[in-house]
C-alpha positions in Angstrom: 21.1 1.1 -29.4 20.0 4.9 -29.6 16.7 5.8 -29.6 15.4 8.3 -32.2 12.3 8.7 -34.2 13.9 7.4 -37.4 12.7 3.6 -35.3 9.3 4.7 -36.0 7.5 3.0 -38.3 4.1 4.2 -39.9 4.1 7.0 -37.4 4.9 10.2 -39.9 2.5 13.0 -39.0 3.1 12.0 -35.2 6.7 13.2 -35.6 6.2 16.1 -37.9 3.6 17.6 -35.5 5.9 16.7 -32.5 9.5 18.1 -34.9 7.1 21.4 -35.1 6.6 22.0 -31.6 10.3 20.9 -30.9 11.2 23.9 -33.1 8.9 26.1 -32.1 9.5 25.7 -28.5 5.8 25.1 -28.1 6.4 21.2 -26.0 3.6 20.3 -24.0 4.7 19.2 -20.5 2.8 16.3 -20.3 1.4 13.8 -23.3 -1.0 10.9 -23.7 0.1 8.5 -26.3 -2.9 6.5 -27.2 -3.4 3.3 -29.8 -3.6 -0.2 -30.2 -1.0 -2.2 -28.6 2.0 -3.0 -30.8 1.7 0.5 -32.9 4.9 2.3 -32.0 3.7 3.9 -28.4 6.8 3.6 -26.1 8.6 3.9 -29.4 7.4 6.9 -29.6 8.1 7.9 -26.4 11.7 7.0 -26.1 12.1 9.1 -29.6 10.7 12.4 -27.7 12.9 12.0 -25.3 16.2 11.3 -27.0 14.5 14.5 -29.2 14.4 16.4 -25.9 18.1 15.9 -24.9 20.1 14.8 -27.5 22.8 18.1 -28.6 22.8 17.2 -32.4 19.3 16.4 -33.9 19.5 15.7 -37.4 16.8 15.3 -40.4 13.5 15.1 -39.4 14.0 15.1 -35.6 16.2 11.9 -35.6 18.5 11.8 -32.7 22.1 11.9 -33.6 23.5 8.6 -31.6 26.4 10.3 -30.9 26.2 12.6 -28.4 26.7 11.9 -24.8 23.1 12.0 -24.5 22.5 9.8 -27.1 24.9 7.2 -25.3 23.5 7.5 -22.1 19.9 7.1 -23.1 20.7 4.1 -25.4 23.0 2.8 -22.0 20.0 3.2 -20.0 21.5 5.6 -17.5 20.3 8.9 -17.9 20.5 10.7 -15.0 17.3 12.8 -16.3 15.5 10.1 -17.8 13.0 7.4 -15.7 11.2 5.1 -17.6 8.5 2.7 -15.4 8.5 -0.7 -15.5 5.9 -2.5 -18.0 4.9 -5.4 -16.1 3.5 -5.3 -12.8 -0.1 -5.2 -13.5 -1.1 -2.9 -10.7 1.2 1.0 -11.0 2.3 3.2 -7.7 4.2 6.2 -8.4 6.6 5.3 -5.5 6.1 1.9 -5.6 5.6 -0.7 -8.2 3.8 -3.6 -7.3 5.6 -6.9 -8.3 5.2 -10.2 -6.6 8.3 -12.3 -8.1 8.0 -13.9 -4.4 5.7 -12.8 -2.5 7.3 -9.4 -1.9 7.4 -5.9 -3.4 9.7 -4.0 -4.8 10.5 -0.6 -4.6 12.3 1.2 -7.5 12.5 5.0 -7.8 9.7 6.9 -7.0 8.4 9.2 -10.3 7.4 12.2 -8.4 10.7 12.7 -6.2 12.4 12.2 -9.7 10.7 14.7 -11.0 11.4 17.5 -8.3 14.9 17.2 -8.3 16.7 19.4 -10.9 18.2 18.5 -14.1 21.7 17.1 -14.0 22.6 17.4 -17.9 20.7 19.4 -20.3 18.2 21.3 -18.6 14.7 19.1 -18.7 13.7 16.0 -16.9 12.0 13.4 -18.7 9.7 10.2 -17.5 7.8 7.7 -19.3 4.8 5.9 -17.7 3.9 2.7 -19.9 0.1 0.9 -19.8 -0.9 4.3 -17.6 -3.9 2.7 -17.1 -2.5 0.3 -14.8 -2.3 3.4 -12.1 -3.8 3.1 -8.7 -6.7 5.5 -7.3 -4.1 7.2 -5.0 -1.4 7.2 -7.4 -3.4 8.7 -10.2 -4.5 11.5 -7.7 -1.0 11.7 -7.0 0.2 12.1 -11.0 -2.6 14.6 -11.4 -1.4 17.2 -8.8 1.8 17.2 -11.0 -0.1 17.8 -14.2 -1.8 20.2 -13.0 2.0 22.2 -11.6 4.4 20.5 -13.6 7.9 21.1 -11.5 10.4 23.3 -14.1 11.3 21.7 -17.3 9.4 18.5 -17.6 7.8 15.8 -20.0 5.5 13.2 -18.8 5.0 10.8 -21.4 2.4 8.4 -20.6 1.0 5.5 -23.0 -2.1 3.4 -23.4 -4.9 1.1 -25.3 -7.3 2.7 -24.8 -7.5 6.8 -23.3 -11.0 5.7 -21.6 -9.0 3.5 -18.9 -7.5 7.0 -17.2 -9.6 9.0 -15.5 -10.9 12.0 -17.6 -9.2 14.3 -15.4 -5.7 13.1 -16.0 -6.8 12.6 -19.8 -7.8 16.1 -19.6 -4.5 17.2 -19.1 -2.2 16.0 -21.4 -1.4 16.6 -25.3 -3.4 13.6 -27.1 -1.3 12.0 -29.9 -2.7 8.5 -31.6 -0.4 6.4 -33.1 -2.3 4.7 -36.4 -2.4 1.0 -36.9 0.3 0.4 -39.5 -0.2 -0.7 -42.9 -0.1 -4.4 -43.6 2.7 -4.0 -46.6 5.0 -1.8 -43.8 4.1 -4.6 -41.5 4.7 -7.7 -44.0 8.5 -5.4 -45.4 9.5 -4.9 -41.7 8.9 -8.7 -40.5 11.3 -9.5 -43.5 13.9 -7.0 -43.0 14.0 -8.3 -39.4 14.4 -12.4 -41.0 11.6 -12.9 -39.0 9.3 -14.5 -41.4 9.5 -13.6 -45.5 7.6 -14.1 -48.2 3.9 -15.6 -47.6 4.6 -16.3 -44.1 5.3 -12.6 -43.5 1.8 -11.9 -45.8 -0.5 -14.1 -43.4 1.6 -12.8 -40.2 0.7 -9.2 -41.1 -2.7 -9.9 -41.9 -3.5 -11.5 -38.9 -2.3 -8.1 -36.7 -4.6 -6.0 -37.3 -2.4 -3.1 -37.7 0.2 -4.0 -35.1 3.7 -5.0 -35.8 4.5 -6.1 -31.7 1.3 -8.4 -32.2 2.7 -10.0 -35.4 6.3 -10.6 -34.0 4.6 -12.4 -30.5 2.3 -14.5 -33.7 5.3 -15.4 -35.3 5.9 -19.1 -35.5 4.8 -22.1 -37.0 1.9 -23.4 -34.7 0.5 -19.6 -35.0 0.0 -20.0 -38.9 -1.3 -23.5 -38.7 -4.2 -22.1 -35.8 -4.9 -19.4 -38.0 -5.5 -20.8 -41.3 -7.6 -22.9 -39.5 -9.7 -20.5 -37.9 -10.1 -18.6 -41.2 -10.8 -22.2 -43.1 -12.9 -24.2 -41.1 -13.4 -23.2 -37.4 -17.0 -21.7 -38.2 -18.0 -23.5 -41.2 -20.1 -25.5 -38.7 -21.3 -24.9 -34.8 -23.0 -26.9 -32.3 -21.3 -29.5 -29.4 -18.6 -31.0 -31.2 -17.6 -27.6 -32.9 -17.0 -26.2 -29.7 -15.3 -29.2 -28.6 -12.9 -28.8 -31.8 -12.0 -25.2 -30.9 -11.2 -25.5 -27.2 -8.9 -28.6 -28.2 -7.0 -26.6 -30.8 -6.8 -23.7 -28.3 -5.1 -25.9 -25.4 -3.1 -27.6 -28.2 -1.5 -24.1 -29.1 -0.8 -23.7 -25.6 0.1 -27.4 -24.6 3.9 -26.8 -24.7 3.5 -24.1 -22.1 6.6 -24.8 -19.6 4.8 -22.6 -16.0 1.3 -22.3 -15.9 2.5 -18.4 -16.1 3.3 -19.4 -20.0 0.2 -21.3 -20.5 -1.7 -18.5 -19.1 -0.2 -16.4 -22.0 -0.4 -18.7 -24.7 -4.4 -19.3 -24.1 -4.5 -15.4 -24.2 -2.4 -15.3 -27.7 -4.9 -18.1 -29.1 -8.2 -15.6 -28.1 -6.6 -13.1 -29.4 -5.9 -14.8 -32.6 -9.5 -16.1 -32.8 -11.0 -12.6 -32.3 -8.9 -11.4 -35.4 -10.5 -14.3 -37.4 -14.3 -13.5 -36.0 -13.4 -9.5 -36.7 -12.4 -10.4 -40.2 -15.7 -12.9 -40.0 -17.8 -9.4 -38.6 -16.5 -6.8 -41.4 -17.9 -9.7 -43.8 -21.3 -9.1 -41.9 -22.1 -13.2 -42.6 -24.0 -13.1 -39.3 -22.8 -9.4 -37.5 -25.2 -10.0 -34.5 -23.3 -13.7 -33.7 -20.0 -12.5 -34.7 -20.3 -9.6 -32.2 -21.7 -12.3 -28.9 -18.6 -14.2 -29.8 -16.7 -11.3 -29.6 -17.7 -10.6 -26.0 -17.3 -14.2 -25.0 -13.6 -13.8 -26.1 -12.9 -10.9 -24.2 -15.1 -12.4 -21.0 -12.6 -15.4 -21.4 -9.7 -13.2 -21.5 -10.4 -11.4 -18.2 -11.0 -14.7 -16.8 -7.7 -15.7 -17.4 -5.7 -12.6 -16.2 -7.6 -13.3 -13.0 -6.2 -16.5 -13.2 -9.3 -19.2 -13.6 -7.7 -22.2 -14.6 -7.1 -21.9 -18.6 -8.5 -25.2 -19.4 -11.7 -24.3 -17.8 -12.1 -20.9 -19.5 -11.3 -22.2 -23.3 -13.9 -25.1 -22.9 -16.8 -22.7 -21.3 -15.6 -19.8 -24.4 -15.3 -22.3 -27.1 -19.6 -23.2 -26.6 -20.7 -19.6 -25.9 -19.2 -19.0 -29.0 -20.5 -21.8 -30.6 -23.8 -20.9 -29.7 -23.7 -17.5 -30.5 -22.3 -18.2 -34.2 -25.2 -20.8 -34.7 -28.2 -18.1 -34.4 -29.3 -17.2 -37.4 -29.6 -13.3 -38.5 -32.6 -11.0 -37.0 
């Protein structure tokens, strides 16, 4: 499928900004696309760069889909284009760390890529996803770059949060942040894509904050069941067997896990989905001190289980700080 900006959604003054510049010749060489996960980011990305090369832009920046540029973007074999790999959690610019088995992988190195000169069109493009997950050395490395771009380049490089690059490569780069999207464009776009209609595409969008990614990965009939309970009756009481009642419907969301890889991400999709409902709790302000300890215990549970503490061990622990830190009263 071409990529083009018309598969942005919510993202309007992003793309007029970027169709000014465009037209005005005025492209940065290198930009830092910050916002919450889910929000349009790499979206975003891949649309300034089928922007950059394709030969027949139409209304409002869109890439035509016809071109041969168009064709070889949406093929993915650009010859100009390198877009890094998403999921290895640690980033080298000339090696990506990924343990499938034990052993890494090498792909194409970004900063070679970079050097080399255009083969079609005249720029060179590369897209670094999650740039927070860069190493010390590569970092050092990517800043160099910045700091001399090589020819006609655009460095394109997304995350969460800007405060997890260093200020330096931050510092560098053309800020653009992508707005959480509206919850009717969120509930409309779940519909048109028959993933969930009518009140199960209301409660889905309510519960993501924003995010359309995070709404499609809540999608599902367990997810709705968890959070109705969580915004019915989860609080309405703390103590011992409160706690006991959240970390069992926690592992119960995650029970049909099939590698502990799956149950991993499924305990981190029910935290997630319990920080919404204790944000929604917070913005009441029915106890803003507790809601916010609870808060951190989520996230300290989270971390926990990226690092790979046994799930079941984390949710029970979270479950009673939580518990406890709902059940003091207001200073």
């Amino acid at each position: 499928m071409p990529w083009s900006f018309a598969d942005l959604l919510g993202q309007e003054e992003i793309v007029r900004t970027l169709n000014r510049e465009f037209e005005l010749g005025r492209l940065a060489s290198a930009y830092l696309l910050e916002g919450r996960e889910g929000t349009g980011k790499l979206t975003l990305a891949r649309g300034m760069a089928a922007r950059l090369f394709c030969a027949n832009p139409g209304p409002g920046g869109a890439a035509c889909g016809n071109c041969r540029a168009c064709g070889l973007l949406g093929r993915g074999n650009h010859p100009d284009y390198l877009e890094l790999p998403r999921e290895p959690a640690e980033l080298r610019l000339g090696r990506f760390l990924e343990r499938p088995g034990g052993e890494e992988i090498d792909h194409q190195p970004l900063l070679p890529f970079l050097r080399l000169k255009p083969v079609e069109g005249g720029w060179r493009a590369a897209v670094i996803p999650a740039a927070e997950r860069l190493r010390t050395e590569s970092a050092n490395a990517l800043l160099k770059t910045l700091e001399e771009p090589p020819g006609k380049t655009l460095i394109l490089l997304t995350v969460d949060f800007r405060d997890g690059l260093p200020p330096t490569i931050a510092s560098r780069c053309r800020r653009l942040a992508t707005r959480p999207l509206p919850t009717e464009t969120i509930r409309a776009e779940l519909a048109a894509r028959g993933v969930a209609r009518g009140e199960a595409a209301a409660e889905l969008a309510g519960m993501a904050e924003g995010s359309l990614g995070k709404a499609l990965a809540l999608a599902g009939d367990k997810t709705g069941a968890l959070w109705r309970w969580l915004e019915g009756e989860a609080f309405a009481r703390t103590g011992p067997q409160a706690a006991k009642r959240l970390a069992d419907a926690w592992r119960a969301y995650g029970e049909d896990g099939r590698d502990a890889g799956k149950r991993r991400q499924n305990a981190l999709a029910a935290l997630e989905l319990t920080a919404a409902a204790l944000r929604r709790r917070l913005r009441r302000e029915a106890n803003p001190e507790g809601d916010a300890e609870a808060l951190a215990a989520l996230w300290r549970a989270g971390e926990r289980i990226v690092l790979n503490v046994n799930p079941d061990v984390v949710l029970l622990s979270a479950a009673f700080e939580i518990m406890a830190a709902l059940g003091r009263p207001d200073h």
